[in-house]
C-alpha positions as CSV (number, residue, x, y, z in Angstrom):
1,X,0.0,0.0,0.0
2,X,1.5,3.1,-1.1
3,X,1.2,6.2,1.7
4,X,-0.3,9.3,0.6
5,X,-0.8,12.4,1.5
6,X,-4.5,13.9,2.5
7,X,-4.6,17.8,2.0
8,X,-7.7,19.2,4.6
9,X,-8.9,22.6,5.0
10,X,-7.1,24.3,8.0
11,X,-9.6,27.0,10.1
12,X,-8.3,29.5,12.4
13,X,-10.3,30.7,14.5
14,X,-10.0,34.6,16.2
15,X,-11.8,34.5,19.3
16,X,-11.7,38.1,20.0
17,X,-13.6,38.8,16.6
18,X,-15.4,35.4,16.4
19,X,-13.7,35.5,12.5
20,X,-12.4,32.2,11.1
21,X,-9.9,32.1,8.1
22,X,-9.5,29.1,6.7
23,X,-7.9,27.1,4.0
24,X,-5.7,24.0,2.6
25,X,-3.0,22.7,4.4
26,X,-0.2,21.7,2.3
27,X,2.3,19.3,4.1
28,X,4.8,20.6,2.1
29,X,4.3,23.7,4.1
30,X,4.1,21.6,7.7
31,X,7.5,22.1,9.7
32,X,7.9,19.9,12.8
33,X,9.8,21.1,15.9
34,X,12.9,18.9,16.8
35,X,12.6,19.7,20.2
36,X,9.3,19.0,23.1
37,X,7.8,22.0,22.9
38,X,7.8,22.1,26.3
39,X,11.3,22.8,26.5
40,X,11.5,24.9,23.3
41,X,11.8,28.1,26.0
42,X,14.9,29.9,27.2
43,X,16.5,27.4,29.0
44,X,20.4,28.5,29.7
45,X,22.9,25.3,28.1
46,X,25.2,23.5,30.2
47,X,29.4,23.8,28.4
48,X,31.3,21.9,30.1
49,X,34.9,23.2,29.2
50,X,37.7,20.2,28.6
51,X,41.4,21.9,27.8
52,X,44.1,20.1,27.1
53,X,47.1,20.3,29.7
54,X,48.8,17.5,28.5
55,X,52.6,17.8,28.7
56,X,53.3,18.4,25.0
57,X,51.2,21.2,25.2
58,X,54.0,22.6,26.3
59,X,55.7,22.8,22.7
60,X,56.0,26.1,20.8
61,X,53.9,26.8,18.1
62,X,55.6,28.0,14.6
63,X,53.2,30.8,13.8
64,X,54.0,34.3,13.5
65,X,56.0,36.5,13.6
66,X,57.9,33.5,11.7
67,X,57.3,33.5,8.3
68,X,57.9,29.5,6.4
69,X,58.1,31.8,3.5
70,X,61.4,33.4,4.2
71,X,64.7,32.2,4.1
72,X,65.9,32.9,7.4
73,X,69.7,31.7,7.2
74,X,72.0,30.0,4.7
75,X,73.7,27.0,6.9
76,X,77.3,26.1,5.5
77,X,77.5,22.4,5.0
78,X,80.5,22.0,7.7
79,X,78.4,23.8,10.3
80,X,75.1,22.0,9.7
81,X,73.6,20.5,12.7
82,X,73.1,16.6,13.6
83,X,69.5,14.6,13.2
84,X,69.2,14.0,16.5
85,X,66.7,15.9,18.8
86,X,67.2,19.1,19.3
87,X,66.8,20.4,23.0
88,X,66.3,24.0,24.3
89,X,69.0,25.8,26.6
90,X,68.5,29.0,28.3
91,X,71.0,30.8,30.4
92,X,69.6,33.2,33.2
93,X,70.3,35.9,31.3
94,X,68.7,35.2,28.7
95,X,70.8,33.3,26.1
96,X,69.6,30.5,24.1
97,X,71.9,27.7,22.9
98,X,70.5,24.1,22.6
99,X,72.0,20.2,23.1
100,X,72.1,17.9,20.8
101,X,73.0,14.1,21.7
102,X,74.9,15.5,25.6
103,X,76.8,18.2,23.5
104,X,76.2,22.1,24.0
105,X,76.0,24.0,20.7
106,X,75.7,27.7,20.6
107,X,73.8,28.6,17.1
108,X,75.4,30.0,14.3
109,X,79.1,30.1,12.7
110,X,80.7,32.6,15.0
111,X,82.6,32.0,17.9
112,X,81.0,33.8,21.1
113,X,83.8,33.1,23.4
114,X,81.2,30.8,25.4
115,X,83.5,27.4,24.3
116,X,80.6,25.7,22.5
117,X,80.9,24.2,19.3
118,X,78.4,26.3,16.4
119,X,76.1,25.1,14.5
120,X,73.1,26.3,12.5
121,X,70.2,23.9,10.9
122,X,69.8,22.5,6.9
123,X,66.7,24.6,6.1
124,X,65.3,21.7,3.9
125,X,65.4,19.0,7.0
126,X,63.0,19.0,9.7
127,X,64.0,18.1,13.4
128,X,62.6,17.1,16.5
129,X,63.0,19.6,19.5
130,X,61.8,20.4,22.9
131,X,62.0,24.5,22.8
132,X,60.3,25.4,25.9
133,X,62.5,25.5,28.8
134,X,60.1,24.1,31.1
135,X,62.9,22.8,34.0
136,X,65.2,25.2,35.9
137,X,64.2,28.0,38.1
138,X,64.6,31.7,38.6
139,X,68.7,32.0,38.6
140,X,68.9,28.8,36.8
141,X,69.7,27.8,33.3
142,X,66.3,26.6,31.5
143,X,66.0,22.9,29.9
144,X,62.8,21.2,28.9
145,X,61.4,18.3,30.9
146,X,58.0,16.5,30.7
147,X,56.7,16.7,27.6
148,X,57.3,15.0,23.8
149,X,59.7,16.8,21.4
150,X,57.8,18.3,18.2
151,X,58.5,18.6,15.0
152,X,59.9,21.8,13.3
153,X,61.9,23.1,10.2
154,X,65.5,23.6,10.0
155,X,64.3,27.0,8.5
156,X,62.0,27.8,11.9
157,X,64.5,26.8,13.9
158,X,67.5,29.1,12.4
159,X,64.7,31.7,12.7
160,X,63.9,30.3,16.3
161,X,67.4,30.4,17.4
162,X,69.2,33.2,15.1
163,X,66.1,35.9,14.9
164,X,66.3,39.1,16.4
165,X,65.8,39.0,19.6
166,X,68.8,36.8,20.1
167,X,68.8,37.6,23.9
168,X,65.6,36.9,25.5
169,X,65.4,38.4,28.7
170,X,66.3,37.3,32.2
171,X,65.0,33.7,33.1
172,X,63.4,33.7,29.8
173,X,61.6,30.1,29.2
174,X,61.4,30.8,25.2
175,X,61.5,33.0,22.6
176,X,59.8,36.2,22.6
177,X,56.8,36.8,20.7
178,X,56.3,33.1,20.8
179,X,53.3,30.8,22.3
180,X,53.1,27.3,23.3
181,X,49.9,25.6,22.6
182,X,48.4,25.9,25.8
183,X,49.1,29.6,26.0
184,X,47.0,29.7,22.1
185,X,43.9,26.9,24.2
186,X,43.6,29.2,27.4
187,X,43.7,32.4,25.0
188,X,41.1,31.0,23.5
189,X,39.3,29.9,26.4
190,X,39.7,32.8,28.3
191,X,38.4,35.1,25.7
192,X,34.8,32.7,24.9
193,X,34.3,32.7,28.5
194,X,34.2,36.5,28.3
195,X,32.0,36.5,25.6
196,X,29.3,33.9,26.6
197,X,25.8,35.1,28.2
198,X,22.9,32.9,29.3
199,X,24.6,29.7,29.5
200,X,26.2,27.7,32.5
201,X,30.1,26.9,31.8
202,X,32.2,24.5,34.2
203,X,36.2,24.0,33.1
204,X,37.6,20.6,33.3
205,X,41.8,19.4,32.6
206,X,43.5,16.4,32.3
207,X,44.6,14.3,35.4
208,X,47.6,12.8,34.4
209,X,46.5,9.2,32.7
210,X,43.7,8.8,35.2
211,X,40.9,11.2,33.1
212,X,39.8,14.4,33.6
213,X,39.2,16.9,37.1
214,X,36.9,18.8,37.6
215,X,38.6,22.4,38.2
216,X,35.4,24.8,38.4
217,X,31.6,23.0,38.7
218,X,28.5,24.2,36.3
219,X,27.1,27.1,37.2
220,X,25.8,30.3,35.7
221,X,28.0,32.0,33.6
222,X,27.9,35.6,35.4
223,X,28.4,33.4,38.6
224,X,31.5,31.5,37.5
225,X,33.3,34.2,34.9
226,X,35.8,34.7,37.2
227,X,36.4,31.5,38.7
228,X,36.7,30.5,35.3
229,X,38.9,32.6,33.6
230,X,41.3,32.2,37.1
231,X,41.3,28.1,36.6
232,X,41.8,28.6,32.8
233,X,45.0,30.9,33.2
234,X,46.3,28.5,36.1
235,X,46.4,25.6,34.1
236,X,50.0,24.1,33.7
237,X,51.0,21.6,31.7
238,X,52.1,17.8,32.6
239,X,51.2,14.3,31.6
240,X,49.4,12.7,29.3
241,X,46.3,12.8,27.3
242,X,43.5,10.6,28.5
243,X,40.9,12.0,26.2
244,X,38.6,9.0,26.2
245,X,38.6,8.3,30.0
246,X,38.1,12.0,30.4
247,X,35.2,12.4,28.1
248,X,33.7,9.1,29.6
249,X,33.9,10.8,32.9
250,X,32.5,14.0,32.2
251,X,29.3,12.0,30.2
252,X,28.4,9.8,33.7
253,X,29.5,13.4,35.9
254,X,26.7,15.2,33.6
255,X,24.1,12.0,34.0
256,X,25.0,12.1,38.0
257,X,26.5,9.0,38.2
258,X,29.8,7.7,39.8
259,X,32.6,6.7,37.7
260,X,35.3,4.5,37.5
261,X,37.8,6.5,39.8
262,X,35.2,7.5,42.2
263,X,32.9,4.8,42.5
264,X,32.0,5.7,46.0
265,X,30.8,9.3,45.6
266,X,28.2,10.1,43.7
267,X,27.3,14.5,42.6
268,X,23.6,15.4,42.2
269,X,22.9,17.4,39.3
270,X,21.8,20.7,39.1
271,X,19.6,20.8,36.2
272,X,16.6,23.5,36.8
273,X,15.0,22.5,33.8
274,X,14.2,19.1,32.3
275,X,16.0,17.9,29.7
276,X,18.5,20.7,29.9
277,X,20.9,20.8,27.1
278,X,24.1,20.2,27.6
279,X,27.9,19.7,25.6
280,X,31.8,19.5,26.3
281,X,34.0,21.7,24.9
282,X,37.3,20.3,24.2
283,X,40.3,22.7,23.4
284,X,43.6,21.0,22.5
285,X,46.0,21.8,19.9
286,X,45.9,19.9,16.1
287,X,49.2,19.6,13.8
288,X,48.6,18.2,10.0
289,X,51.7,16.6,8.8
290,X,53.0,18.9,6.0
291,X,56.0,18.1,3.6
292,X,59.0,19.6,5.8
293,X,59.3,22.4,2.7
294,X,55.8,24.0,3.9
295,X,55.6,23.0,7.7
296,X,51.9,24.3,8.6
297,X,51.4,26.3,11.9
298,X,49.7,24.7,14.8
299,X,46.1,25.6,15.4
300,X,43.4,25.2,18.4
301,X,41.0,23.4,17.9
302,X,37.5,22.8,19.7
303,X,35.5,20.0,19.5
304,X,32.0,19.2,20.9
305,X,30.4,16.0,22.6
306,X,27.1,16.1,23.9
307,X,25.9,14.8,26.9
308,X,22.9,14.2,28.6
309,X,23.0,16.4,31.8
310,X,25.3,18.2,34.1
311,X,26.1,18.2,37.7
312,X,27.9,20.8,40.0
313,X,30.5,19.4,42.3
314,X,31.5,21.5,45.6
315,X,34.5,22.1,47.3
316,X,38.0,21.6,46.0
317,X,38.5,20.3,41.8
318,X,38.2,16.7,41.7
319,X,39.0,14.0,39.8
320,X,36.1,11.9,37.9
């Protein structure tokens, strides 16, 4: 039996006037809502905010004021650097040199008097390197130290290394002018938190390998703007990335529900409307791998799961 449709005259009635207008319906013409009606209202979202604060968000990002389409230095073929990784020194002053294999190398082909070895990078190669001096404090000379290496251009690193400014500032961590991929996430954070109205926003991060914590719970937006944008600036980065056991925690913490790592406690939720909608905003970092000729910047990305519901933990951040 084929379905068809049946076209019937459609009356409206005005009661103030006792009127009636009517004519034919054409389904064609029908739309359907594709939400209850009874939630079709003003009812403020739940965003749960996930940033990444993984270790290797740690690494520098090649974007501007580097340009991939300039030539930065010509590297004679005696001088040119090794293969191997490629790890950031800083003295407290503010001088860069970098260690290749246990040996010290200052950059370049002239002889600083600081009785390192020179050399400079092959333009056309790429290299992995570690660029953020993440170890060492005040006084101290900078080295990186738990996070991955990255991979960069001979070309960006020449630039990196041989730029103006060649002396970056006392207990300088890296280049000036330069951002690691967390400073780009929590820019980015920071600045959709202070744009958001009528929603409720919560910020979660990493836990080592163990899933996520919850830093700051759901609430309303111009209730938790500045606890937000405080947690999102405090973020540091270690560890690893356990996006699945993160996002599988945050779907049972929005549904109220206990999860694997804290089976024993349990968070009521504190939806104020039915069917509330709510969604996880991740912000990490994304790299395409580019021939080594036309090495792409880094970019943040954000990426959205939903979930059913959301629930406001209190007290200190915890882990879910």
């Amino acid at each position: 039996m084929n379905a068809k449709w049946i076209s019937r005259p459609l009356c409206l009635a005005f009661a103030a006037g006792g009127a009636m207008l009517c004519g034919t319906a054409d389904p064609a013409d029908l739309k359907l809502a594709d939400a209850p009606l009874f939630v079709a209202g003003n009812v403020d979202p739940n965003i749960m905010f996930l940033i990444d604060d993984s270790g290797s968000m740690n690494n520098i990002v090649p974007d501007a004021p580097y340009d991939a389409a300039t030539p930065y230095f010509s590297c004679p073929a005696g001088r040119t650097a090794g293969n191997a990784q490629v790890d950031i020194r800083i003295t407290s002053g503010g001088t860069p040199y970098f260690n290749q294999s246990g040996t010290n190398y200052d950059w370049g082909t002239v002889d600083d008097g600081s009785g390192r070895p020179e050399r400079c990078f092959d333009p056309a190669q790429s290299y992995m390197a570690m660029l953020y001096g993440s170890n060492g404090n005040n006084g101290d000379t900078k080295s990186p130290s738990g996070y991955s290496s990255a991979q960069y251009t001979g070309n960006y690193l020449n630039w990196y290394f041989g730029s103006s400014p060649t002396g970056w500032g006392t207990d300088a961590r890296n280049k000036p002018g330069t951002q690691r991929r967390i400073d780009i996430a929590q820019g980015a954070a920071s600045t959709l938190v202070s744009t958001l109205n009528n929603v409720r926003v919560g910020l979660a991060s990493y836990n080592g390998e163990a899933g996520a914590t919850i830093n700051v719970g759901i609430d309303d937006i111009a209730s938790n703007r500045t606890a937000m944008t405080t947690a999102i600036n405090a973020l540091s980065p270690s560890g690893f990335t356990p996006l699945a056991e993160s996002l599988h925690g945050i779907g049972r913490y929005s549904s109220g529900k206990p999860t694997l790592s804290m089976m024993d406690r349990w968070c009521f939720t504190p939806m104020q409307q039915h069917l509330r909608r709510s969604m996880t905003m991740w912000f990490s970092i994304a790299r395409r791998i580019m021939p080594v000729a036309s090495q792409a910047p880094l970019r943040s990305s954000i990426s959205v799961s939903r979930t059913s519901r959301c629930c406001s933990p209190t007290g200190a951040p915890r882990t879910i």
